[in-house]
N, C-alpha and C positions, 0 to 999 in steps of 0.2 A: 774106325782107326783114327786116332788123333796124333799129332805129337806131341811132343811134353820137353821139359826142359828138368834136365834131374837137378834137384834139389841141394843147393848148399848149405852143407853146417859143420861148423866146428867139428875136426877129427876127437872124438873124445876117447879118452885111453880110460883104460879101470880105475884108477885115482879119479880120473875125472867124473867117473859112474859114482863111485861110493859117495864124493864131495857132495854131487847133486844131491842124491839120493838122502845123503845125511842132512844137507841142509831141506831138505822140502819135509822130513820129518819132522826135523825142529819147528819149524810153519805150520805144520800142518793141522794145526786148529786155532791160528789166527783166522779171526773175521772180517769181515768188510769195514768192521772201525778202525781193528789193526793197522788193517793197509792202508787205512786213508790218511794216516799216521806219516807213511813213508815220503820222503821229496826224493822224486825218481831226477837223476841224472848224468848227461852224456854227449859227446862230443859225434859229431857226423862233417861228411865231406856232401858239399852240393855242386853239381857241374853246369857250369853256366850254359852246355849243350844237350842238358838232361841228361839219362839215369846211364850207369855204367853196364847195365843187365840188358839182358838180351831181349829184342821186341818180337812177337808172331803177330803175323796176320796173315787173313786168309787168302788161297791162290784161286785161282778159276782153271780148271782144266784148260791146257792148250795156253794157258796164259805166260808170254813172254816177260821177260824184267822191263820193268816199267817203272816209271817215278815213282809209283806206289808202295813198289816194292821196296824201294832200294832206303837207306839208314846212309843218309851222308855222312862223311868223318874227314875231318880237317887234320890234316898230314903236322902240324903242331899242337893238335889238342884245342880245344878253346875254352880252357882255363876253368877256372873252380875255386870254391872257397871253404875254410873250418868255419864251424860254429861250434860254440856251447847254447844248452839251453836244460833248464830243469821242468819239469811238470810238479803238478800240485792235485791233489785230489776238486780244489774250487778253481785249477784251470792252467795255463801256462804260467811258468815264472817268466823273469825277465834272460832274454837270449843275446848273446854279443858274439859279434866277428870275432877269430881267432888271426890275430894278424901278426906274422912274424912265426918261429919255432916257439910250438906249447914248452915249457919245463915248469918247474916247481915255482919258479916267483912268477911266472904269468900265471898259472894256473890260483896260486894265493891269491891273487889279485883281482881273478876274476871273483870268486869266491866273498871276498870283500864288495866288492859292487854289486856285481848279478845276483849273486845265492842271496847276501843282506838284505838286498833292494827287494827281493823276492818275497821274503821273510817277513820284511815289515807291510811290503803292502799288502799282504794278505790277513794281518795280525797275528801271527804262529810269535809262541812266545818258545824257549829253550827247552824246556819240557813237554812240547806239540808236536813234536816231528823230530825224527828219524833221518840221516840224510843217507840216500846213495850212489856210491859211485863203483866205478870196476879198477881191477887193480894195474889200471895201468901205472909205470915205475913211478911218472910224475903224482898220481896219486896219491901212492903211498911211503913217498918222499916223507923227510924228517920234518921239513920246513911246512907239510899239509898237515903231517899228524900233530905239529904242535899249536900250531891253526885252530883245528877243530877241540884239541884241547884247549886248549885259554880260551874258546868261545863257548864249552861245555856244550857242542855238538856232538851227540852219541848217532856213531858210524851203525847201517847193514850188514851185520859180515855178509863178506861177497866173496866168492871166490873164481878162478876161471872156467870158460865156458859155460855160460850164464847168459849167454844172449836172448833165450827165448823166455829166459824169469824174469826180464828185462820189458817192461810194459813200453818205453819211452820209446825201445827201437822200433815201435809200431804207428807210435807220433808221428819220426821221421818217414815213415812211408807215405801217411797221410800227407805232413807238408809236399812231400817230392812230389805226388800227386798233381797238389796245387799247384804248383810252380811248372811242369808241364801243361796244365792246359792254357798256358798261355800262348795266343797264336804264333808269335814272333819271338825269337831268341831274345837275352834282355845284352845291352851292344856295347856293355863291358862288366866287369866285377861290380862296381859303383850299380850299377841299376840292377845287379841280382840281387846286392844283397839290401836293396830298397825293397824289391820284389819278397824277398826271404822273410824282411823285418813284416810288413803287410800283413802275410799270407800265414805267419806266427799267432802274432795278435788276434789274429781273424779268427783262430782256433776256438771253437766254443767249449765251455766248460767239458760239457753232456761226451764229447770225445775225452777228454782223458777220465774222466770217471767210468765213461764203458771199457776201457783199458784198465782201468783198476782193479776194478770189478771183476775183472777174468782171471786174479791173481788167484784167488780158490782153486781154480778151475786148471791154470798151471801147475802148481803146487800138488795137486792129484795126478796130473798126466807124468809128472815124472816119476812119483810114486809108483805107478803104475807100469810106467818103462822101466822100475828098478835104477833110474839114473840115465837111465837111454836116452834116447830122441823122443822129442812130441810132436805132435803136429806144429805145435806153433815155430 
């Protein structure tokens, strides 16, 4: 007998089945040069008191609540921060604080720093990459699509409920990782998101390429769900 914690994912409705389903058709004999094609990215929340999901560990019979047990929480929260960050098949792109409310001219803007800065350092010329993103509003504002046109960036179609064809949101696991096994909380926003910039960079290539690489392997599992749930 274990416990278990049930599984969160996006409520998918029959639109949302067929979408999948039709979009993983259309994929579905892209290769692993296809995908490497693609610049994955996406925004996440980090909490400067670690992860917002739920932790187990194990009990000892007869065992009372004990320090060990217990998950302290700070009756105000102890704060958190956005980021953006893209991946690349040769590694991470560049990642910036999200400071202030995201809309369409911050999001242009990072786009113009992060995504370009990205781009060139890696040498992808306009015809090497794919860019993606999800359709959040500010995304698919007027002010990004005429962005990515006048810089002859050809969009993923992407559509919603997409999280688990989404390779990046497996990065941010990894990072959140790192960033808990730090012994000590970091003793404001300033030193998290010092901690956050590190522990980015620090990402070796061989991680997002094993994450890319699985994109086949998504691509059939929802085929196979007919649009359903996969494991991932």
């Amino acid at each position: 007998m274990k416990a278990v914690v049930k599984v969160k994912r996006p409520l998918l409705k029959p639109k949302h089945r067929k979408d999948r389903l039709d979009w993983a058709l259309a994929c579905q004999n892209w290769t692993i040069e296809d995908w490497k094609r693609v610049v994955w990215s996406d925004e996440t929340k980090i909490n400067r008191l670690g992860s917002d999901g739920r932790k187990w560990v194990w009990k000892k019979d007869g065992e009372g609540l004990s320090d060990r047990l217990v998950s302290g929480t700070l009756k105000f929260g102890g704060g958190s921060l956005m980021m953006w960050g893209c991946m690349f098949w040769e590694g991470c792109g560049y990642a910036c604080q999200i400071e202030g409310k995201m809309d369409a001219d911050l999001y242009v803007s990072i786009l113009e720093d992060n995504l370009e800065d990205s781009v060139e350092y890696y040498g992808k010329e306009r015809e090497d990459f794919i860019f993606q993103q999800d359709n959040d509003p500010k995304h698919k504002s007027k002010k990004a699509q005429n962005w990515f046109k006048e810089n002859n960036i050809d969009l993923l179609p992407w559509l919603a409920q997409f999280p688990d064809l989404n390779p990046i949101e497996y990065l941010w696991d990894h990072l959140k990782i790192k960033l808990e096994e730090y012994e000590e909380a970091p003793r404001g926003i300033g030193e998290l998101w010092t901690r956050v910039d590190k522990e980015w960079n620090d990402i070796k290539p061989e991680v997002c390429q094993n994450l890319i690489e699985s994109m086949p392997r998504r691509v059939e599992a929802v085929i196979k769900a007919k649009g359903g749930y996969t494991k991932y």
